[in-house]
N, C-alpha and C positions, 0 to 999 in steps of 0.2 A: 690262149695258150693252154695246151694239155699240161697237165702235172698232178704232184698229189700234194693234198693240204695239208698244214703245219700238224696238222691235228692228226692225219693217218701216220702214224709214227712209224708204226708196224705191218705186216702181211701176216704175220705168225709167228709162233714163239717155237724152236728148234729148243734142243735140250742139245746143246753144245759144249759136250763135256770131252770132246777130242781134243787133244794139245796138238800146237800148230808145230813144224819143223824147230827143232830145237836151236839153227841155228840165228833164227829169226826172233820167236815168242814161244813162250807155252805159254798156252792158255787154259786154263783150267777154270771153269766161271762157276758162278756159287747155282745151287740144285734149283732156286725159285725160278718158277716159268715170268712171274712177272717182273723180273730184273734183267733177263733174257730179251724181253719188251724193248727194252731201249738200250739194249748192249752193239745187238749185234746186226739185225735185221731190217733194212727197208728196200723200199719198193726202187726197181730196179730202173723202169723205166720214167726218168727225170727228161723234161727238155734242155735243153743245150742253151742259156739263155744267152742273146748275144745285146741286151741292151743296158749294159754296165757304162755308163758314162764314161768315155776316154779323156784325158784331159792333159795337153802338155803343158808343161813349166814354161816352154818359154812362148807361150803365146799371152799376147797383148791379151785377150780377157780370162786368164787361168782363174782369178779368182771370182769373177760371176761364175764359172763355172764346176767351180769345187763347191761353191754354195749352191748351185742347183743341185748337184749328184748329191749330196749331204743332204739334203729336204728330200729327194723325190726317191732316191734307191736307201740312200746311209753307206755306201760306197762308190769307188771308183777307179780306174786304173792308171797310174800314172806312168807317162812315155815321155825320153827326154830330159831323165832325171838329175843325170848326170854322177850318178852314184859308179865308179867303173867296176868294168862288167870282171875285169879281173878280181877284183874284193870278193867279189861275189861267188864265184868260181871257185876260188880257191877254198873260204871256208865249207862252200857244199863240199868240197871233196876231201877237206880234212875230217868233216863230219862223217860223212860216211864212211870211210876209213877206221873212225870210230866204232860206228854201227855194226862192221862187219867184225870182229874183235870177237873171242869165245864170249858165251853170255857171264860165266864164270869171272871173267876182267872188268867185262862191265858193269854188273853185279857189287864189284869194289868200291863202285862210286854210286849205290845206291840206299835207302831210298830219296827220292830229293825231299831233301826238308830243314827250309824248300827250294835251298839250290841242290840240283847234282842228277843222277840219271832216274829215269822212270820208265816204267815197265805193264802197261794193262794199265794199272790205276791212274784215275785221275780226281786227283785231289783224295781228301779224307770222309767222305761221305755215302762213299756209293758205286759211281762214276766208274767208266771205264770204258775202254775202247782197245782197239786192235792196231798197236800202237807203240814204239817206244820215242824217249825224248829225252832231251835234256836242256834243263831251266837251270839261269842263274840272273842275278844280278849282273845290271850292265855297270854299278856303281860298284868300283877297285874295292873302295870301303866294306863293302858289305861280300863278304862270302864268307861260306859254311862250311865245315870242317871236308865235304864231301865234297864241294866244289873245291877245295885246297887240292881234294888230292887228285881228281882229274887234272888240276893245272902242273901238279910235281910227274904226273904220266904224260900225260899230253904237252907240251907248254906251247907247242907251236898253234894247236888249237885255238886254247883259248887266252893265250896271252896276242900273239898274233892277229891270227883269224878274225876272233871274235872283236878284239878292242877297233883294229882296224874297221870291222865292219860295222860296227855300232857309230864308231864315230862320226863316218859318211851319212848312216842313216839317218842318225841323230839329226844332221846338219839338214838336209833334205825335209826332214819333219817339219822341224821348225819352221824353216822357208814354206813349205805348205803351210802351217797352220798360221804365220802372218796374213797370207795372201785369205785365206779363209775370214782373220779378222778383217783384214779391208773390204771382202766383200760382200759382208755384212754390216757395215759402215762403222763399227766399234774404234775411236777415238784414239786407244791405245793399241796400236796393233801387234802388242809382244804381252795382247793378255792371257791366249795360250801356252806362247811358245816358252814367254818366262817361267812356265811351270813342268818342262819338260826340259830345260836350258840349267835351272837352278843344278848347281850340286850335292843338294841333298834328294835330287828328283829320284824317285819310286821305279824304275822303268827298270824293261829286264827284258831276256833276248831268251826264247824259247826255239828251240828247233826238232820238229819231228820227221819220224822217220813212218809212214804205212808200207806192212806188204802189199807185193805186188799179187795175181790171182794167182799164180804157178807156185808162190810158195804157201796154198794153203792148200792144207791135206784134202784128196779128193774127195774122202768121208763126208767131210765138212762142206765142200762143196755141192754135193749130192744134195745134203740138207738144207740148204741156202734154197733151192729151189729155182735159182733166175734170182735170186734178192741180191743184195750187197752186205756186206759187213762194215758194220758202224766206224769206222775209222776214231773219230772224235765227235759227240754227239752235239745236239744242238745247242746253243747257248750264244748268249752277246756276252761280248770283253767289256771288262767291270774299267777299266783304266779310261785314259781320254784318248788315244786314239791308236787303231794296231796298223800298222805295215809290215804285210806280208808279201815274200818274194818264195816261189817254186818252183822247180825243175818243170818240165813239159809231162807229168803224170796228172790226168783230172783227178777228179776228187772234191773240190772244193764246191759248195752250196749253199744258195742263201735262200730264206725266205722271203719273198716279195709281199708288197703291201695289202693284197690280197690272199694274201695264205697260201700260195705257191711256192711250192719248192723248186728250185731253177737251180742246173747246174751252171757253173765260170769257166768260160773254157780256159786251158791252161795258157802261160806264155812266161815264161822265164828269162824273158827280157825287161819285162816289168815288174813294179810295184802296184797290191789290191791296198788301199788305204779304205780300214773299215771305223765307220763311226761307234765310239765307245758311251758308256752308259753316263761319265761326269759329261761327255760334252753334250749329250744329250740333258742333263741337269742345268748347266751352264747357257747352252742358249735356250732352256727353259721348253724344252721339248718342239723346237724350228725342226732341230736334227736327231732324226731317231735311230738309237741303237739297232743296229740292223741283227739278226737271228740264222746264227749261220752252221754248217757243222761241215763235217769232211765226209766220205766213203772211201772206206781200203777196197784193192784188190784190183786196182788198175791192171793194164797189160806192162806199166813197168812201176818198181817202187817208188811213191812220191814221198819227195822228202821240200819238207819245206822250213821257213826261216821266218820269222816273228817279233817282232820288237814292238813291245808294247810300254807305252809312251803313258806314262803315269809323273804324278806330281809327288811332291816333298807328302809324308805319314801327316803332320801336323797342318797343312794348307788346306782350309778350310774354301768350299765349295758349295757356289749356289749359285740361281738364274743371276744372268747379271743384268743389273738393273737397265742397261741401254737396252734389252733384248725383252723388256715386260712394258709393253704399253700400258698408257693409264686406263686404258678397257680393259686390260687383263689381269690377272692375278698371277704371282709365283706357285708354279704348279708342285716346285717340291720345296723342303727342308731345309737349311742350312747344314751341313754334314762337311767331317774331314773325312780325307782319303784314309784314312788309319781306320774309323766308323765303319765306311763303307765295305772298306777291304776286309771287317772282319766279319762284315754280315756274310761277304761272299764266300770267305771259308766254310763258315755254318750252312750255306745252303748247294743246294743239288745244281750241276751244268744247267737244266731246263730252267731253272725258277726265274721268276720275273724278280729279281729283287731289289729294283726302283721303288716297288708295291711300297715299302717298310718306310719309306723317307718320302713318300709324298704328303702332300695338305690333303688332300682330300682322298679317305682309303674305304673301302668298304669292309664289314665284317667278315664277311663270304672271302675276299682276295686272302685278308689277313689270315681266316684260319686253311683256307685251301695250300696258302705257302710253307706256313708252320709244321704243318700235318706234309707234307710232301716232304720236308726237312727231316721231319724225325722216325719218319714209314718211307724210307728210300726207296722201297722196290713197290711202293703203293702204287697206281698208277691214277686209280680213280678215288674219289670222295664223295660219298653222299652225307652229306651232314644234317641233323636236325634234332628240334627238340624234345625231349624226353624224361620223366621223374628220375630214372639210373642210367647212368652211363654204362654203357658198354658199348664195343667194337670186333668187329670178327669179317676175316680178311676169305675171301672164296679164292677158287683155283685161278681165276684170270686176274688177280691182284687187285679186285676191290674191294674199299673197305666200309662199310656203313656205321658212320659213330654217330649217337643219340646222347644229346648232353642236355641238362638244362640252363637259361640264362648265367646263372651265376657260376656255373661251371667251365661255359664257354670263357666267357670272360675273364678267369683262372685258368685257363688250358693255354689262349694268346698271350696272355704276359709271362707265363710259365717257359712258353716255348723261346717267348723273343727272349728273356731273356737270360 
C-alpha cells in the first residue's frame, strides 16, 4: 500500500492568515510557520483503505471477531446494530440546523468549558483544526452553565436528540464490550461494560461539524496546493472506547500498524468503534490505541457524532490480571480516570501520553513529551548534555536544548508536575 507515514505530517507550511466564509469559521491562526505544521496541511493523496474489520452483532462468532479487529487494526465497523436509523437522522439534522445558525448565536454558547460550542480550538494547549463542535456530558448531572443555555435555546436538541441518542448507543456499547469480554475469555464479562453502565460513568457525546472544499476561500485553496486541511489532527481517545457514526463525507484516517496513514471510507449507516487508551491499559497493551485524525474539505460537509465511553473520575485502572500471564509483566501503572484525564488536559492531541503511566519509561520519551507540552508549536527536539542550559527555536520549529544531568532531571519533574 501507497501512503504517507505518521511521521510525514506535513508537505509545507502556508501562512494561512485568510479567514474562511464567515458563515462557516474564521480562521485567523497564529504568525509561527511551525504551528502551521500541524494545523492545517497534509499530504493529499492517502489510499482508500478498505481492510477495516466488518463485524455484525448478530453473528454467532461477533466476539472472536471484535477481539481480532481490536489486536490487529484497534478498530472496526459495526453492521446490524440495531441502533434505529431514525435516532440517528434526526439528531444529525437537529445538529446541523444548529451549525447553520449566525456565528453570533452560536458564539452564545461558547467557549466549551468544557461542555458547550467550540470553534478552531481544540482543547487548551495549542491544538486546532478547521472545525466547529459541540461537547457535553452525556451524564444529566453534569452540565455547564454553557451547556444550560444551549438546552434553554435548543431543547429539542439536546434534551431530545441527544438523550435519545446516547441512550441507544450507550446500550450497543455495552453489548459490544461484553461480547469483547467473552472473547477474550475474562470470567466477568460486565468488566467493561460496568464502567461505562455505572451512573457516575465519565462518558460524553461530541459532535463535529468540517467544511466542505466550496466553503473555503479560493485564496486559501490556491495555497493548499493539492494538500487538505487538518480537520482534526492526529491523536488516540484517552477514554475506553469511541463510537463514531457520520454522514457519507470522507475525511476520517487512521494510522496503520506500519505507519501508514489510510483513509475509512464513509458509511452512515454504520458504527467505527475505535479502541481507546484505558482499554488499551486494561488488557495490558493485547489492544492498541489506534492514531487517528480527520481531513476537511470534502465535496460535502462532514459532520459526525461521537460518544466516548469513559468510566466513573474516581475508578481506578490497570492490566487486569487475567489478561498478564505469569511470563509477562504489567506494562503500565495503576492510575484513575481523573489521573489520566488530567494528564490529557496538559498535553498536545499528538503526544503519546500512555508514556507517563507506564513501568518501564525512558528518559528521552519523558523529556521529548514534556518539552512538546510546554513548546506547543515545537515540532522537533534535539536534546543533550551541556554545562548551561540554553534553548533557541530556528524558522522550521526546531529547538535544540543542552542541559546538564541534574538539570534535566529538574526540568522532567518540573514539567510533569
Amino acid at each position: 500500500m501507497v501512503g504517507a507515514k505518521c511521521s510525514d505530517r506535513v508537505d509545507k507550511c502556508v501562512n494561512l492568515t485568510e479567514k474562511f466564509n464567515k458563515r462557516i469559521l474564521t480562521m485567523v491562526v497564529d504568525s509561527h510557520e511551525a504551528a502551521l505544521n500541524e494545523l492545517f496541511v497534509a499530504k493529499a493523496c492517502m489510499p482508500m483503505f478498505t481492510g477495516v474489520p466488518v463485524v455484525d452483532l448478530t453473528h454467532p462468532q461477533a466476539k472472536r471477531l471484535i477481539v481480532e479487529a481490536c489486536q490487529n487494526v484497534g478498530t472496526f465497523k459495526l453492521v446490524n446494530h440495531g441502533v434505529p436509523f431514525e435516532l440517528i437522522t434526526r439528531l444529525e439534522n437537529e445538529a446541523l440546523n444548529f451549525f447553520m445558525q449566525p456565528q453570533s448565536h452560536k458564539d452564545k454558547a461558547s467557549p466549551p468549558d468544557p461542555f458547550g460550542y467550540g470553534n478552531k480550538e481544540i482543547g487548551s494547549n495549542g491544538d486546532m483544526g478547521c472545525l466547529e463542535y459541540l461537547l457535553f456530558s452525556t451524564n444529566p448531572e453534569v452540565i455547564s452553565p454553557k451547556a444550560t443555555l444551549l438546552l434553554q435555546q435548543n431543547p429539542q436538541i439536546f434534551r431530545t436528540g441527544v438523550e435519545d441518542y446516547t441512550r441507544a448507543v450507550k446500550k450497543m456499547c455495552c453489548e459490544v464490550l461484553e461480547l469483547m469480554a467473552d472473547g477474550l475469555g475474562i470470567e466477568s464479562r460486565d468488566v467493561f461494560s460496568r464502567l461505562v453502565r455505572d451512573e457516575r460513568s465519565d462518558s460524553i457525546l461530541r459532535i463535529n461539524r468540517y467544511p466542505a472544499s466550496g466553503e473555503v476561500n479560493a485564496e486559501v485553496e490556491e495555497a493548499l496546493g493539492g494538500g487538505n486541511l487538518i480537520g482534526f489532527g492526529e491523536h488516540t481517545d484517552p477514554q475506553i472506547i469511541s463510537i463514531l457514526r457520520s454522514n457519507n463525507a470522507s475525511g476520517l484516517q487512521i494510522c496503520l500498524q506500519d505507519g501508514t496513514w489510510a483513509s475509512i471510507p464513509s458509511d452512515h449507516t454504520s458504527f467505527y468503534f475505535i479502541v481507546g487508551d484505558l482499554l488499551q491499559v486494561m488488557t495490558n497493551g493485547r489492544f492498541k490505541s489506534v492514531k487517528h485524525r480527520v481531513l476537511a474539505g470534502s465535496s460535502i460537509s462532514r459532520l459526525s457524532m461521537i460518544y466516548f465511553g469513559g468510566p466513573p473520575l474516581n475508578e481506578k485502572i490497570g492490566p487486569l490480571p487475567s489478561l498478564v500471564s505469569k511470563k509477562e509483566e504489567s506494562l503500565y501503572k495503576e492510575l484513575t480516570w481523573r489521573e489520566y484525564k488530567n494528564a490529557t488536559y496538559k498535553s498536545r492531541l499528538s503526544d503519546n501520553r500512555l508514556t507517563l503511566f507506564e513501568k518501564s519509561v525512558t528518559a528521552s520519551s519523558l523529556l521529548q513529551l514534556t518539552c512538546h507540552r510546554h513548546f506547543p508549536f515545537v515540532n522537533n527536539f534535539s536534546l543533550g548534555y551541556h554545562d548551561e542550559t540554553d534553548g533557541q527555536m530556528d524558522k522550521k520549529g526546531c529547538v535544540s536544548v543542552l542541559m546538564d544531568k541534574n538539570s534535566i532531571i529538574s526540568f522532567v519533574q518540573n514539567m510533569i508536575n
